[in-house]
C-alpha positions in Angstrom: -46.6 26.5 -14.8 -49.4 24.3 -13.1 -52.2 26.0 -11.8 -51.8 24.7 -8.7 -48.6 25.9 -7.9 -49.8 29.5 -9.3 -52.7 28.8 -7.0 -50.4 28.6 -4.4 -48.1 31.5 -5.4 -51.1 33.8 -5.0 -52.4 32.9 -2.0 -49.3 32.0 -0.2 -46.6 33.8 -1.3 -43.1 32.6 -1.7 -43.9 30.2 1.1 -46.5 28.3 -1.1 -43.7 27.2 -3.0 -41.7 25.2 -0.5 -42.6 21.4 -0.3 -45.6 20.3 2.2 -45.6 17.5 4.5 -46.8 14.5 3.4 -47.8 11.6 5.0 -45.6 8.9 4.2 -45.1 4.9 4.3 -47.2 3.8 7.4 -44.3 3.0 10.3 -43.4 -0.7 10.5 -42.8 -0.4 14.0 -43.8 1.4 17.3 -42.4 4.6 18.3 -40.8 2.6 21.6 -38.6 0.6 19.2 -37.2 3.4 18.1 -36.5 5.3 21.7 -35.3 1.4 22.7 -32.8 1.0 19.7 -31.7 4.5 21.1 -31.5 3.3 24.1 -29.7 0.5 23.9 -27.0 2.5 21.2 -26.0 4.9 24.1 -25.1 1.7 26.2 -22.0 -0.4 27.0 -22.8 -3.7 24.8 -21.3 -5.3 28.4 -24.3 -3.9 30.4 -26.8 -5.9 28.4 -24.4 -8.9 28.5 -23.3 -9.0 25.4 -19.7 -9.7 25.2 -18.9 -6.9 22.9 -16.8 -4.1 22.9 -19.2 -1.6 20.6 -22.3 -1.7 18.7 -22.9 -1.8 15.2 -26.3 -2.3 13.1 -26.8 -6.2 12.8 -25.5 -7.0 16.0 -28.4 -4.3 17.1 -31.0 -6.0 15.2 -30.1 -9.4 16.6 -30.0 -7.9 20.1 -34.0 -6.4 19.3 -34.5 -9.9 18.3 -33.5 -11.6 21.3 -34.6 -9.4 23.4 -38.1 -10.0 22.3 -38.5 -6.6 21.2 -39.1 -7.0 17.6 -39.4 -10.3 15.8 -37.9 -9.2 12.6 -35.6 -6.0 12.2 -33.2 -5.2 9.0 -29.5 -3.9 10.2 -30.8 -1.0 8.2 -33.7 -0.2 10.0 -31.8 0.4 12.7 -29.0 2.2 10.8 -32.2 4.9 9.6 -33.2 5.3 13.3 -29.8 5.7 14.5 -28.5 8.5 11.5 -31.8 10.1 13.2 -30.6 10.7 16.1 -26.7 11.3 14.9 -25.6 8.5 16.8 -22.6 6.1 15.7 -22.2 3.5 18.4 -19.4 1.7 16.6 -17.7 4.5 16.3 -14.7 5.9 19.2 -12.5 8.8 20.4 -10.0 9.1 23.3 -10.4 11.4 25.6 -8.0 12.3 28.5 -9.2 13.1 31.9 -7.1 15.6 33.1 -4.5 14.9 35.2 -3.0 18.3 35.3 -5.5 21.4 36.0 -6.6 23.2 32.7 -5.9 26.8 34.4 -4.1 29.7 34.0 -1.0 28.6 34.4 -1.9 25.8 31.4 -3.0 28.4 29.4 0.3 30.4 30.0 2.2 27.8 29.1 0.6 27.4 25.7 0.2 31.1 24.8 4.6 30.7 25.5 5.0 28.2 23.0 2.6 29.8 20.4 4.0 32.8 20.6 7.3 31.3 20.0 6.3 30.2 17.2 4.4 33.2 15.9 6.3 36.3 16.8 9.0 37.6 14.5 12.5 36.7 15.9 15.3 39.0 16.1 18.0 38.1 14.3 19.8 37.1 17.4 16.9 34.8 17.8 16.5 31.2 17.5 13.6 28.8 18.4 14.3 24.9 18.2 12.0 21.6 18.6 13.9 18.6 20.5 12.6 15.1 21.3 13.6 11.9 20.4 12.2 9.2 17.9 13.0 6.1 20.4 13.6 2.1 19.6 13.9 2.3 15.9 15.2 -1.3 14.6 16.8 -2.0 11.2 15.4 -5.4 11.2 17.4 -7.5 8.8 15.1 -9.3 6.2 16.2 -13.2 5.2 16.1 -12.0 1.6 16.7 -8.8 -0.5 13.9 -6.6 -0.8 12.6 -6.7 -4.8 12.0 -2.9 -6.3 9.2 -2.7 -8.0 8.4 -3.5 -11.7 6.2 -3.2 -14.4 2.4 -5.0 -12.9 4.1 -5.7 -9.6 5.4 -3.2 -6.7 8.1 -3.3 -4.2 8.2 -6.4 -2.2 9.3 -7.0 1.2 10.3 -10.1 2.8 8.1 -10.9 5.6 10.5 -12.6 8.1 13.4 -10.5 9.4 16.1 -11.1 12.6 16.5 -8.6 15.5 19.5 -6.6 15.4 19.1 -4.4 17.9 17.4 -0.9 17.8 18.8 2.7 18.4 17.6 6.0 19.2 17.6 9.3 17.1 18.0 12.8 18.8 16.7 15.6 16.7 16.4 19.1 16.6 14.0 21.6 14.5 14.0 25.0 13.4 10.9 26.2 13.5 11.7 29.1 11.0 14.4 27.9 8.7 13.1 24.0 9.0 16.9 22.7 9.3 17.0 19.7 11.2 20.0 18.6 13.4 20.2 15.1 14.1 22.7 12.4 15.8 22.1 8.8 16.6 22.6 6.6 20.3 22.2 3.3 21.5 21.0 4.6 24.9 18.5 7.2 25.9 20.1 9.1 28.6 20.6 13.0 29.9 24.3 12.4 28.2 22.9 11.7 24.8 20.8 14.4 25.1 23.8 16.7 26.3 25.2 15.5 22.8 22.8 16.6 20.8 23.2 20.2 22.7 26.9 20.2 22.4 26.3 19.4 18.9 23.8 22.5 18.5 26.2 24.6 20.5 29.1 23.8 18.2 27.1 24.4 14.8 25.2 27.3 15.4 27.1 30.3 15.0 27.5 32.6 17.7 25.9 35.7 16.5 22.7 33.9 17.7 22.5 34.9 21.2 19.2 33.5 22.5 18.2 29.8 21.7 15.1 28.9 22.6 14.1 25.3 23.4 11.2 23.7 23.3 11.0 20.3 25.0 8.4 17.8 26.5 8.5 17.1 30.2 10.7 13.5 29.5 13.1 13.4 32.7 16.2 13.6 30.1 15.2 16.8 29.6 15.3 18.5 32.8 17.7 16.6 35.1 21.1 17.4 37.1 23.3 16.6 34.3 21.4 18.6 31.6 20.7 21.3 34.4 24.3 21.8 34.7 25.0 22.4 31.1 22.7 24.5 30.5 24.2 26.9 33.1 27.2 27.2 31.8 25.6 27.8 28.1 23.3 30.6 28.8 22.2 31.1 25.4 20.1 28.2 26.2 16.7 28.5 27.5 14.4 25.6 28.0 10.6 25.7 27.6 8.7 22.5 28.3 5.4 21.9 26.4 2.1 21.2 29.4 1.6 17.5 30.1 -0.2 15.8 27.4 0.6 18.4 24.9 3.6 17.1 22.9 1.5 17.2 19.6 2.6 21.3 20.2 6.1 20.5 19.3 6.9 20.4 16.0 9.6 18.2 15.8 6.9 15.8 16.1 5.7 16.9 12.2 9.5 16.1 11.0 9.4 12.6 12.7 5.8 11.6 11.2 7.5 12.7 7.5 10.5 10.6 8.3 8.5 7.3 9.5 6.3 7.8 5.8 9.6 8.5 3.9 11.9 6.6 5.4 10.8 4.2 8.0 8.1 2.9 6.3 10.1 0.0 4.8 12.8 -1.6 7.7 15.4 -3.8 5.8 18.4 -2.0 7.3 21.6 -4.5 7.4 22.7 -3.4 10.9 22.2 -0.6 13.2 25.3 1.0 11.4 23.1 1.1 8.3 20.1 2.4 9.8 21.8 5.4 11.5 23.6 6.2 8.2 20.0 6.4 6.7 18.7 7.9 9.1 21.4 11.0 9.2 21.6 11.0 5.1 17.8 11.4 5.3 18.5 14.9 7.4 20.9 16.0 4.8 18.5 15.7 2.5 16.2 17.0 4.1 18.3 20.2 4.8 18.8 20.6 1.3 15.0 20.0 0.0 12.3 21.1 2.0 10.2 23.5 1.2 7.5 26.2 2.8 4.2 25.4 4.8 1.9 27.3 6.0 0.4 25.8 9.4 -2.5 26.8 11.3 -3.1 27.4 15.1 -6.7 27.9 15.9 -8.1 29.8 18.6 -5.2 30.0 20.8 -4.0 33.6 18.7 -5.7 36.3 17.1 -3.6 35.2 13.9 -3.9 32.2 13.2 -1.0 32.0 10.1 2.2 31.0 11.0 4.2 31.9 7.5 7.7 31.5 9.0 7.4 27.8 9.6 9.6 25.8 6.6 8.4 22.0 6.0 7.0 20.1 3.3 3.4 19.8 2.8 1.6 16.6 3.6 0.7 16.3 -0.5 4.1 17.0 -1.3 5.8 14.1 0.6 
């Protein structure tokens, strides 16, 4: 051991072994260029007059530059001053101001739906996830898409003819993960009213309480569909806050189907594509398989183990 770090040890203690300060590369520039590259990260590029939409290093430096500030600044430099102060100026999130008020009654209406989806069920019980997956087009391609081969992948043709588009009602069980699906060519309350007739006609009627949960879409709640559901009692609706539609899951099964299925549109008609579309259900009926997903802070547990999908990795 050197003596100077037992000289240390001795007269310091543990402490004495931690690294000291040292002084450093003389700065290259003022502290103000630093609090003014700051500055001028936490503004709108507009309010400088630069016709920009966000910042990023060079055009920072070249903005010190012209601004007389500096007469030479790296894109670097100013990345080092800005990791400093954690700032990331090209960088954005949305936000939502909120329309609706954040109160109780917001906070009801989420701790419904969660617990929905966390309590056990009777066996009487059913919850279900409706929404729609809207203006889906098969979109024709001039030529037949290749499959892929050895050294070269699938290949799409890159010009394809409008034929149309439809929409596909679906429905989600949140515990056994069986979808129920049917195709339209129109989004109205009496599609909709399908797709309940359909549920109404499939499942069986030891299930005595089917619980719905919806977003606030007018199809959802109006006269037609209001009527139906009084004469099906069994039915009862439960309608997600504003702005909240990431809480239903039927939202999960439609991102799987847009990677699995709809990621490559070269249906031959809208016939086609709502064939696809309904085998791709069967399927799915027939292979998913468990996940685990997490709600955070809106339960004490946060495990939901009854929820039946497949795993992001998996699909």
């Amino acid at each position: 051991m050197d003596a100077s770090w037992a000289r240390r040890f001795l007269e310091e203690g543990v402490a004495g072994l931690y690294e000291k300060p040292r002084p450093g590369r003389t700065p290259l520039f003022q502290p103000e260029v630093a609090l003014y590259v700051v500055k001028l990260a936490c503004e709108r590029p507009d309010s400088v007059g630069r016709s920009l939409s966000q910042w990023n290093c060079p055009d920072l430096a070249r903005q010190l530059k012209a601004s007389g500030i500096v007469q030479s600044i790296s894109a670097e430099t100013i990345r080092t001053l800005l990791q400093s102060q954690k700032l990331k100026p090209w960088r954005y999130h949305l936000w939502l101001s909120a329309k609706v008020p954040r109160d109780e009654l917001f906070a009801k209406q989420v701790q419904e739906i969660v617990g929905l989806y966390t309590r056990t069920l009777a066996d009487w019980e059913m919850v279900l996830c409706l929404d729609e997956k809207t203006n889906l087009q098969p979109r024709p391609r001039l030529a037949p898409t290749l499959p892929t081969r050895p050294g070269s992948p699938t290949r799409l043709e890159h010009e394809y003819q409008r034929a149309g588009a439809l929409h596909l009602f679906a429905a989600f069980d949140t515990r056994t993960g069986k979808v129920y699906a049917q195709t339209a060519l129109r989004k109205r309350q009496k599609e909709f009213i399908c797709l309940l007739a359909q549920l109404e006609r499939e499942i069986p009627s030891s299930i005595r309480r089917i619980f719905l949960v919806l977003d606030t879409s007018s199809i959802h709640h109006g006269k037609q569909v209001q009527t139906w559901l009084q004469s099906h009692p069994r039915f009862v609706c439960f309608f997600v806050p504003v702005h909240c539609s990431w809480m239903n899951q039927i939202e999960q099964w439609f991102s799987i189907l847009q990677r699995k299925r709809l990621r490559i549109l070269d249906f031959s008609d809208l016939n086609h594509l709502a064939e696809r579309l309904l085998a791709f259900a069967e399927e799915w009926n027939t292979l998913y398989v468990i996940y685990n997903q997490r709600i955070e802070g809106v339960v004490e547990t946060d495990t939901i183990p009854h929820l039946y999908t497949c795993s992001r990795e998996s699909l």
